[in-house]
Every structure is written in structure tokens, then in C-alpha cells.
N, C-alpha and C positions, 0 to 999 in steps of 0.2 A: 390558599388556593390549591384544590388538587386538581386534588386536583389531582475457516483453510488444510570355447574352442577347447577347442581341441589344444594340443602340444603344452609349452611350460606357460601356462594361464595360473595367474595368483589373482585374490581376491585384492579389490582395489580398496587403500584409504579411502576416506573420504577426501583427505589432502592433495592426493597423489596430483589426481589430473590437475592440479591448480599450478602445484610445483614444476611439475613440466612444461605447463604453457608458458611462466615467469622465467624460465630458464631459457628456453627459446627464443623470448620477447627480448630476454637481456643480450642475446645476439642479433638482433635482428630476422628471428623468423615469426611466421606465425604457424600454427597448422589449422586442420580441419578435428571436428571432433569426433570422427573413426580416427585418424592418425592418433590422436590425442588419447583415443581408447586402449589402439594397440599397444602405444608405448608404456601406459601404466599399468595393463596387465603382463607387460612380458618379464621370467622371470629375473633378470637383469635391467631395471628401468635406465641403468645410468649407462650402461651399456649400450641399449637398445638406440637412446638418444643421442650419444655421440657418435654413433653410425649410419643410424637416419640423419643428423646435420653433415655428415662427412658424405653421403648419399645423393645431399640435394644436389642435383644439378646446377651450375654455376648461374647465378642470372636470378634464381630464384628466392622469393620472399614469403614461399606458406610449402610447408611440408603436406603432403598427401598422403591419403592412406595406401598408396600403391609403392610410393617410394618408402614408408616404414617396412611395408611388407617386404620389397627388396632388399634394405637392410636388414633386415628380420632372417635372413633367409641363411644370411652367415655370420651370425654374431655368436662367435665366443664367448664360454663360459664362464663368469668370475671377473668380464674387464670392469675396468671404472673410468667414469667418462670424467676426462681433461677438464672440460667446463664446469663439472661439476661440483669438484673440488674446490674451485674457486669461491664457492659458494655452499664452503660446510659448514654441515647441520643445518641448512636451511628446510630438510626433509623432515626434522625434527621438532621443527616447532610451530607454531599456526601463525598467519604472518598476523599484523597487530594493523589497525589504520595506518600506521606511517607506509606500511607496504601499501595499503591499499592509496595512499598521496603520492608516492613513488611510481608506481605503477599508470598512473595520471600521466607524468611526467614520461615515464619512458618509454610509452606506448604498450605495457605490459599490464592487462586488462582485465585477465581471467581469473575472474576470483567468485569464490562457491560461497555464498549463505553459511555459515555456521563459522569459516574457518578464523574468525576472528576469536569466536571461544564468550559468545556474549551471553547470555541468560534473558528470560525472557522474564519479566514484570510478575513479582508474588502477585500469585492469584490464589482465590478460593474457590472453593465446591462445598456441596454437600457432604464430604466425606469426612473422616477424623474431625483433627480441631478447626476443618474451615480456612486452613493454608497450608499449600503447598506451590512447591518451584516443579515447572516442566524438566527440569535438568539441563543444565550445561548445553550448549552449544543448538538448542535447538531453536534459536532466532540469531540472524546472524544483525552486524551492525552494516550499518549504511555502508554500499561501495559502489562507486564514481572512478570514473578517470577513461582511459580511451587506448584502443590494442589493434592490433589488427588483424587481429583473428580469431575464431569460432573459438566457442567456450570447451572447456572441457564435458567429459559425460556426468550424468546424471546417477544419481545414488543415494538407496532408502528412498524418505520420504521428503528430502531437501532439494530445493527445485535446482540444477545446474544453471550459474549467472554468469555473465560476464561483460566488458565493455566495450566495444568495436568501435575502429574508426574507418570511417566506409569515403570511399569518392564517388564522384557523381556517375551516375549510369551512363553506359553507351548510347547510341540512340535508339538503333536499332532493337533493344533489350524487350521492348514491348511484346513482342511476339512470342516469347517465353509463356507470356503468362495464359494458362490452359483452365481458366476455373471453371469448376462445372456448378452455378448457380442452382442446379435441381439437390444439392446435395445440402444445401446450407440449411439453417437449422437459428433461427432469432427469434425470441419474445420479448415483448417489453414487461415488465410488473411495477406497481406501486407508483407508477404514471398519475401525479393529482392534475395532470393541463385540461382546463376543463371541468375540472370538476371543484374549483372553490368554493367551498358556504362561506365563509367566516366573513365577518360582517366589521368585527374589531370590538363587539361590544362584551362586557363582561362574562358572559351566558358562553359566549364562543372559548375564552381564555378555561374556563371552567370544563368546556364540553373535551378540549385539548387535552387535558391533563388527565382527568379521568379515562380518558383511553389509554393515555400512556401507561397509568398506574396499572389497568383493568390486565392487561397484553403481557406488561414486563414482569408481574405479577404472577402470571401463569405459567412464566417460565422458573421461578422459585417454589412455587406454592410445592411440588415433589420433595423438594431439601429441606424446607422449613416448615415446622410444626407451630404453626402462625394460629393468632387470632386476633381478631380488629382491634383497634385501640380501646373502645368504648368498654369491649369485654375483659381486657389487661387491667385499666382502671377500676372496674370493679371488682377485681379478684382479691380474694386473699393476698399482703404479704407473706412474701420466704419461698413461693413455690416457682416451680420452673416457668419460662414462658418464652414466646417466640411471638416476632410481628413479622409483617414483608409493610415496607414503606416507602413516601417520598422522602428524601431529607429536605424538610422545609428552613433549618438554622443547625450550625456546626460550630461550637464555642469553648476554646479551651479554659476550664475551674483555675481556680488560687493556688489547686494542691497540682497544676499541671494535667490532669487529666483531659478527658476529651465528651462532652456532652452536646451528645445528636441527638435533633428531636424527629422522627416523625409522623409524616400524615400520611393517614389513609382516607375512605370516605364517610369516616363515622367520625375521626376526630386524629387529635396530635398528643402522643408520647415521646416522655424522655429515655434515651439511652446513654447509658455514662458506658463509657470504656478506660477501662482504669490504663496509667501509663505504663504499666508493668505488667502488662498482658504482650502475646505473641502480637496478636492484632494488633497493635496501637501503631503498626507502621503502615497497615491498611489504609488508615484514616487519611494519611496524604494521597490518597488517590481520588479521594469524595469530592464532589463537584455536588453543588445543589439543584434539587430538583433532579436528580438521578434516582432509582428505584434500586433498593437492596432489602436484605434479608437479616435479622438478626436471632439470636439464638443464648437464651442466659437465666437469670434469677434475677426476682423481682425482690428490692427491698422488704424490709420487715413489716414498713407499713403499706405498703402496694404502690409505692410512689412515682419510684422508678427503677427502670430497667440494667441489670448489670451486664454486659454482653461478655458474653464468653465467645461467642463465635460469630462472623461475619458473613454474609453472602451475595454476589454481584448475581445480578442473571448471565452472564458470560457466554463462553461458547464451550461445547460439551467436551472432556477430553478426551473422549474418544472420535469425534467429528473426522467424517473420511469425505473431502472432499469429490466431485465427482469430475470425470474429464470425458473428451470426445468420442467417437468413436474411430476416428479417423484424423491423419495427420494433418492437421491446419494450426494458422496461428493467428495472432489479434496483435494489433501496435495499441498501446495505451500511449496516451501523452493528454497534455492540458495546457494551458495557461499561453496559446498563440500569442495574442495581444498586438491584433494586426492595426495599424495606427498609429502604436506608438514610434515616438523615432527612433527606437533601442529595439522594435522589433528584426529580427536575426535574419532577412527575406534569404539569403544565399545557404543559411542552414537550412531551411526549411524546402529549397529547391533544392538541395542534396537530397535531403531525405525523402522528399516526394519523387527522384530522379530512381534514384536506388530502390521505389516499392515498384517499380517498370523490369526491376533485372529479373535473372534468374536466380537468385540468392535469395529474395522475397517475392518469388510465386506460391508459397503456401502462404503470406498474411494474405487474408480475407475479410479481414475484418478491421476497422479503426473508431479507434473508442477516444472520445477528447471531452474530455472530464471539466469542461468550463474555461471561461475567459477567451472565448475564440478574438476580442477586438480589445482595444484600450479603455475602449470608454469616454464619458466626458464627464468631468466634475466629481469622478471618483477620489480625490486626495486633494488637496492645498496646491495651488500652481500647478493643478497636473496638464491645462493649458499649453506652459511654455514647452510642456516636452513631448506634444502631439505634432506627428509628422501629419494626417489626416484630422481637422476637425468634425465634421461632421461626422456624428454616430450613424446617419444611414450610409455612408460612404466609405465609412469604416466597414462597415458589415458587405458590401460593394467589393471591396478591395480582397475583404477574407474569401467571398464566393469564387475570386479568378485562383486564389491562391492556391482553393481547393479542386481546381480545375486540373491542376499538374499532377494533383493520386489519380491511380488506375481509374477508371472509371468500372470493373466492376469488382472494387473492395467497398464492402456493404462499412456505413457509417454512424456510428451513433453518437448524437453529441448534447450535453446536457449547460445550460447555463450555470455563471460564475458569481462573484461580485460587479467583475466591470460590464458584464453584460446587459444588455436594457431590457429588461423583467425588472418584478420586482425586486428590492433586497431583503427581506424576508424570507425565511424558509421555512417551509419547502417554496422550490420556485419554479413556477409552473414554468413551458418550453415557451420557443420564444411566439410571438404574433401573427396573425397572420400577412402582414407587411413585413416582416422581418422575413419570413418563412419564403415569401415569393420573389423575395432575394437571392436566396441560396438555394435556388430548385437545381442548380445547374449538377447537382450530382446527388438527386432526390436524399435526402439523409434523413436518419430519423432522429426529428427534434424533440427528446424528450424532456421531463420534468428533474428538477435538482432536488433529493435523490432520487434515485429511478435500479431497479434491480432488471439487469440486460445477460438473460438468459441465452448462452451463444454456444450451439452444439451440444447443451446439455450441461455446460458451465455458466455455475451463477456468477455473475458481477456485479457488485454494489457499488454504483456509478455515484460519488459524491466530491460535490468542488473541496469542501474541504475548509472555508470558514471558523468553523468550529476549533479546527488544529491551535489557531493561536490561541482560543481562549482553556484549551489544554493547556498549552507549553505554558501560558502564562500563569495560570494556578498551581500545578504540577512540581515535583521538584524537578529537576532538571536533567536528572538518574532515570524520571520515565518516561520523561516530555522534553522533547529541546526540538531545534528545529534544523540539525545538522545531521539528526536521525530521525523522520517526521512519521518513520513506520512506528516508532516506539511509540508516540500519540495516538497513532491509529490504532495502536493494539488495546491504548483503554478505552477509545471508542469501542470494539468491540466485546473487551470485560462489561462493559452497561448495558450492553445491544443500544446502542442512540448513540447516533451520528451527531447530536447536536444537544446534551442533557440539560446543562445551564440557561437558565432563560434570565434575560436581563441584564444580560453583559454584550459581551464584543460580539456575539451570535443575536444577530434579528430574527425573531421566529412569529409566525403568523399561525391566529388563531383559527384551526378547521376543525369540523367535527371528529376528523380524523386526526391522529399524530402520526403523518408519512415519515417520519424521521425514526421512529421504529426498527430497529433488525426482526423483526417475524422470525423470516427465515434468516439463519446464518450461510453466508454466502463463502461461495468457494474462492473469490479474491475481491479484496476490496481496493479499489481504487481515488486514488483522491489526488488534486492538484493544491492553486490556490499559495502554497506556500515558496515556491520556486527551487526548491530542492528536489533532489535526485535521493529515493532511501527505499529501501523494499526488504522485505525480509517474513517471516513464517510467524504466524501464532496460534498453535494448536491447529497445524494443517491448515489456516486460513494464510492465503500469499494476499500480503499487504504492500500496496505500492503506492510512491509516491510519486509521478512521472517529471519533475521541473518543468523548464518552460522554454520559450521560445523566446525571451525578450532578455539584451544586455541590462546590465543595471542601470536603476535611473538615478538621478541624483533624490529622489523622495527614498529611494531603496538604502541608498548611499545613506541616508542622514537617520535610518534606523538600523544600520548596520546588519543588511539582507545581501548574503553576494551569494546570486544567484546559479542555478545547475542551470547548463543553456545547452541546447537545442540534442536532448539524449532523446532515443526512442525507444523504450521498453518493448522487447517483443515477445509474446508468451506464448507456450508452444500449448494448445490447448486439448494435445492427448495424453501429457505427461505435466502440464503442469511445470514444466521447467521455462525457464524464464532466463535471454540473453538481453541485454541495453546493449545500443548500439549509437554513436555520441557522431554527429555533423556539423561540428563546429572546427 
């Protein structure tokens, strides 16, 4: 079947500002991040900080950039700050996940994308032999935990992240908010609600895949000096050759090798990749039914193909994301799951209390990436552990829920697994009885996945299904689900959101394949798996938001412990990105 001053100013690490906020946290402050700025450019940081803490006024718990500046103003040359010492070499080394476990624990939050020192998943291009590494430190690994205060600054091309633990807003906080609605700036793209053909008969399964191949094809056909199967087969052996295919079977030989066969729309070739090739680590990244490029010599009798070089359609490395023109930001989140009885309701009225302050008058936007209710009969006894039965009553419950956000942050929300759509994907928005449920803060229901162009910034809105049948093939070095950005990033090495057909991912036959990356999108977003992970691949910011529900005992007996009720917030004119955790 084919089928992302003036005075002693030094340039900042990229570490600095993380360091300082962890040093701070480990006293009980927080700061803002001008305070945060100041102190890591000034040229005595350790200095500069045990003066700003000697500075704060009694009582207080967040350093300001007024009170750095007043320490600032007489700090001596050459001191070294008391605290600082207490914690030497800590400036010297990148902290590792246990800091970022630690940092959970001791409300110290601030930690930047890269500083863990992770590398980002061999990839290939068109260039040399078809592999190469982004280099060092340019994908950071998963970080969680909870601070209470502003992230540090931002620098290069890595977004500034961090973890905050916020209290519920005042009342009065409402009045803060000043949006000006003429400024906003939303498209929907690759919206299929509405427009299904597919039928489920053969023809349809056939019409799917040939788009796929047609689309992901034209994004290799530049790198590879391809030609169809039919014309391979007939060629001479010994001379060079190149295909772009499906992989329709992946089977490793007696002698350990590794023979890929695929299909185009004329026919199916075999590709051997010898085990002693650079490539042959590639191979654990294949998933069937994905579309790649190969590049090699054909046996002596024109049999089959020896690959020397590999190629994914991926994302370009040069790709420059775009951002807004103005200062706003967007909350990502997913996986509500209003119904169940491990739904988090007093996280989620934090977090909805807290988009009223003045802290969060520039988010204008909220994105919720699937699973807004429980569902019914989504898992084995998932019954016993429904606080709400009925699914319209569930969806009832989610509308008052969503009564407590501003009412004018603009909303976009796409269905999940436990959502009542189909489970097939793509999955169209929900019904129009679903829809006349939740009018009570007009939102816009669109299709799973769905590309929600906001200010000029793409987002690739997808629940994220697919993720397990990544981690589950995957070794566990590119896929695992305690780092679910790292699955996300081989979803966007293939461009398809959902490659495997016929496994853990239901996909439904359209003339179209919605599941396509076309465009490469300036952050992708996915839920679905209940984890908290974000991090960069090749300029694409990759998120995974966690969820809003404790664990259940179904979660419990497959050993899922859950990220609960964080709020990713992305600043959508720089692209930097703070979590902010209400639980």
C-alpha cells in the first residue's frame, strides 16, 4: 500500500543567569528577571549578589531591579560573596537533572534549555555523508519542578525557561487586565472539521498514503538524486543510484545487517545498509510507513541497493523561526480531564485566578492541546475512577471551569484521545452539541492536528497519541517519556506527526494526509502523555505541557507519574518560554 549599559557590563554565560537564581532560591529569594539581568552582567556577580541579598529589605521574598540597582551603586571591587562559597564551583559546571529534582524540591526553578549539556538526536541532511550532530548543548533535557520567581534572561537563540510557583490572585486583580483585542493577530491552518471524505474503503487507505509519499517526497527530491523503483530495477548493476520512499518492511540479515525495502508508486526496492556503515545507527530511528531518502550502489546484478547515505525530510538547519511584533504571550497546556476524580480543580483555579493578576496581563492567548474531560470507556475500569459519569456533563463541568479565564484571552482547543470525536486521526473538532456547550467563552474548536498561527507565530497544535508509539519503538536515548520533547523531535525529523500506521496510533483514511508538517512550524506543541518536557530542535521549541489530573490507579499500573497542573507560558516576541507549576 502506498501508498523552531553602560559602566562594568561583561557579557553573560549562558549559565550565569540560572546560577544566580539557584543561589538565591537556596536562600529563600526570588528575583525578577531585569534584577536577574543586572546581576549577571555586573562585573563582580558574586559581589553584586551578596549585596543585593544584604540590600533586601527585611520582610521581603523577590529581589527587584531597583533594589540590585541600589546595591549596585556601592559595590566594591574584588568582594566575594559568603553564600557563594558555600556552593563552590557550582559556576563551573552545568547543573545535571538531579539539580534540576532538587530544584523541584527546594523551590529553586530557574533553569535555561541547554544547561544540562544534552545533544540533540543524529540527524541527516543532504550534505557530506548524510549525518551530522547539531552540537552540544543545543537541545536542552526535560526541566520540572517549581521556584518562585521570574526566570532568568534570555540569550542567543535558546529560549529562557523556568519554573514558578504562583498563589492564587487577588480579587480585585481583574482590572489589570488592558487588552486591546484590535491588535491580536489568529489563523487557523490544516483544519480537516468538515471536511472528511474517507469512507474506510480501500481506495481511501490508498488515496492517504500517496499524498503522504507525494508532499514528504518533495521535501527530499533537492538532496536526493532519486529515481522510481521501477527505473532502479531496470538499471544496470555496479552504478550509483538513489530512491526517496515509504519503508514498507525493515529486517535485520544472518550476517546482522539491516534490509529496508521501499515503496514508491511504481513499485518496492530493497535497500541493505551494511552494519559497519556510519548510518547503521540511523536505522533505529525508522518507523514504518515514514518517507526517507537513500543514496548508494547498486549490486553487480541490479538487485539491490547498498546505501551509503540516509535522508529524513526533517526540518532545514538553517530554519529561523518567526515571532511577534509585539510583547504578548500564549499558556500552552493540555490533558484537563475534567471528570475524572484525580482531576486537580484547585490547581486549575490557581491557575485560572493568576491569568486575572498583573503578572499575566500579556498572556492572550490559550492553547489546550486535547483531553479537556475524562471521557467514558476510554481504558478497563476507567468507570470506578469517574467522579462525573456522563460525558455531556463532563463537557458541562469543563465549560464553568473555563468560565474562571479572563474572558478576553482568545482560546484554541483541539481534541484528544478521551475526547468524544473520533479516535482516529486526524480528528475533526468537536460536534455541534458539544460545541453549544462550551459557547460560554466562544473558543475556537479546532481539528487534531491543526497549525494555529498567533501573531505571526506558527504552532503545530497536536494531542500527541503518536508519542507512545515513538517511545515504544525508539531506543529509549531518543524516545522515552520522562523527556517527551525528545519523541517530538523525531516526529519532526519525518515531518508527520503520526508516521506508523497500524499500531498504537488510529489513523483514518482522507484524500488528504492532515498529519503532514508542510510547513515547519515555529513550536510544536503536544500533550497526551502527562509529562512536563520542552526543549529546541533546530530552532523549533518543542513542548510537552503535562496535565491537570493526579494519577489514577490505571496510570499507577503502567507506571505513568504524572507532571500536574504546570502552565507553560511563551513569550511570543522572543520565543522564550517560563512554566509556571499550581499545584
Amino acid at each position: 500500500m502506498l501508498l523552531p549599559g553602560a559602566g562594568n557590563v561583561r557579557l553573560v554565560p549562558l549559565e550565569e543567569p540560572a546560577r544566580i537564581a539557584r543561589e538565591l532560591a537556596s536562600h529563600g529569594y526570588t528575583a525578577d528577571r531585569e534584577a536577574i539581568t543586572l546581576l549577571a552582567r555586573a562585573e563582580d556577580t558574586a559581589g553584586a549578589l551578596a549585596l543585593a541579598v544584604e540590600a533586601t529589605p527585611d520582610g521581603a521574598l523577590k529581589l527587584t531591579a531597583e533594589d540590585v540597582r541600589d546595591a549596585l551603586d556601592g559595590i566594591p571591587q574584588g568582594r566575594r560573596d559568603p553564600i557563594s562559597e558555600e556552593d563552590s564551583g557550582s559556576a563551573d559546571r552545568k547543573p545535571t537533572d538531579n539539580d534540576v529534582d532538587d530544584a523541584s524540591a527546594t523551590n529553586d526553578g530557574t533553569v535555561r534549555p541547554g544547561d544540562a549539556g544534552a545533544k540533540d538526536p543524529s540527524v541527516s541532511t543532504g550534505d557530506g555523508d548524510g549525518i551530522s550532530n547539531d552540537g552540544a548543548g543545543s537541545s536542552p533535557v526535560e526541566t520540572k519542578g517549581s521556584s518562585g520567581g521570574e526566570t532568568g534572561v534570555s540569550g542567543g537563540s535558546e529560549p529562557a525557561t523556568g519554573v514558578l510557583e504562583e498563589q492564587p490572585a487577588t480579587p480585585d486583580a481583574e482590572a489589570t487586565r488592558t487588552a486591546d483585542p484590535s491588535l491580536r493577530s489568529l489563523d487557523i491552518g490544516n483544519d480537516m472539521t468538515g471536511h472528511s471524505t474517507g469512507t474506510g474503503e480501500y481506495e481511501d487507505f490508498v488515496a492517504t498514503f500517496r499524498d503522504r509519499y507525494e508532499r514528504l517526497a518533495g521535501t527530499l527530491r533537492g538532496r536526493v538524486n532519486h529515481r522510481n523503483a521501477t527505473a532502479i530495477d531496470a538499471s544496470p548493476g555496479g552504478g550509483d543510484a538513489g530512491m526517496i520512499g515509504m519503508i514498507s518492511d525493515i529486517r535485520s540479515t544472518a550476517s546482522g545487517h539491516w534490509l529496508i525495502e521501499l515503496e514508491d508508486t511504481t513499485g518496492v526496492f530493497p535497500c541493505l545498509v551494511m552494519k559497519d556503515k556510519d548510518i547503521a545507527g540511523l536505522v533505529d530511528e525508522l518507523l514504518y510507513d515514514e518517507v526517507i531518502g537513500v543514496e548508494g550502489t547498486l549490486s553487480d546484478d541490479g538487485g539491490i541497493l547498498f546505501v551509503d547515505d540516509l535522508y529524513f525530510p526533517d526540518v532545514p538547519r538553517t530554519y529561523e523561526p518567526s515571532t511577534a511584533d509585539r510583547h504578548v504571550q500564549a499558556a500552552l497546556i493540555s490533558d484537563v480531564h475534567v471528570g475524572s476524580q484525580e482531576f486537580v480543580a484547585d490547581a486549575w483555579s490557581e491557575f485560572a485566578s493568576w491569568l486575572h493578576t498583573p503578572e499575566a496581563a500579556r498572556i492572550e492567548y490559550l492553547l489546550i492541546a486535547g483531553d479537556m474531560v475524562e471521557g467514558v470507556g476510554v481504558y478497563p475500569d476507567q468507570d470506578e475512577e469517574l467522579d462525573i459519569v456522563d460525558i455531556f456533563d463532563q463537557y458541562r463541568a469543563f465549560s464553568e471551569y473555563l468560565k474562571e479565564v479572563p474572558g478576553d484571552i482568545e482560546i484554541v482547543m483541539i481534541p484528544g484521545n478521551h475526547d468524544a470525536v473520533r479516535l482516529a486521526e486526524p480528528q475533526p473538532g468537536f460536534d455541534e452539541e458539544l460545541r453549544e456547550i462550551m459557547t460560554a467563552h466562544d473558543a475556537r474548536i479546532v481539528s487534531n492536528p491543526a497549525l494555529v498561527t498567533v501573531e505571526g507565530v506558527s504552532v503545530l497544535m497536536y494531542h500527541g497519541v503518536s508519542l507512545d508509539e515513538v517511545i515504544a519503538e525508539l531506543p529509549e536515548g531518543k524516545a522515552n517519556y520522562d523527556e517527551p520533547h525528545r519523541a517530538m523531535y523525531q516526529l519532526l525529523k519525518k515531518r508527520h506527526v503520526a508516521p506508523q500506521f497500524g499500531g498504537h496510533t488510529r489513523l483514518a483514511p482522507e484524500s488528504k494526509d492532515y498529519l503532514v508538517m508542510d510547513e515547519v512550524p515555529d513550536v510544536f506543541h503536544t500533550g497526551h502523555v502527562h509529562k512536563l518536557g520542552w526543549g529546541k530542535y533546530r530552532n523549533v521549541l518543542a513542548v510537552n505541557s503535562g496535565c491537570w489530573q493526579a494519577q489514577t490507579a490505571f496510570q499507577e499500573s503502567v507506571n505513568i507519574d504524572p507532571d500536574v497542573g504546570y502552565a507553560p507560558v511563551l513569550d511570543l516576541d522572543t520565543l522564550d518560554m517560563t512554566v509556571r507549576k499550581f499545584t
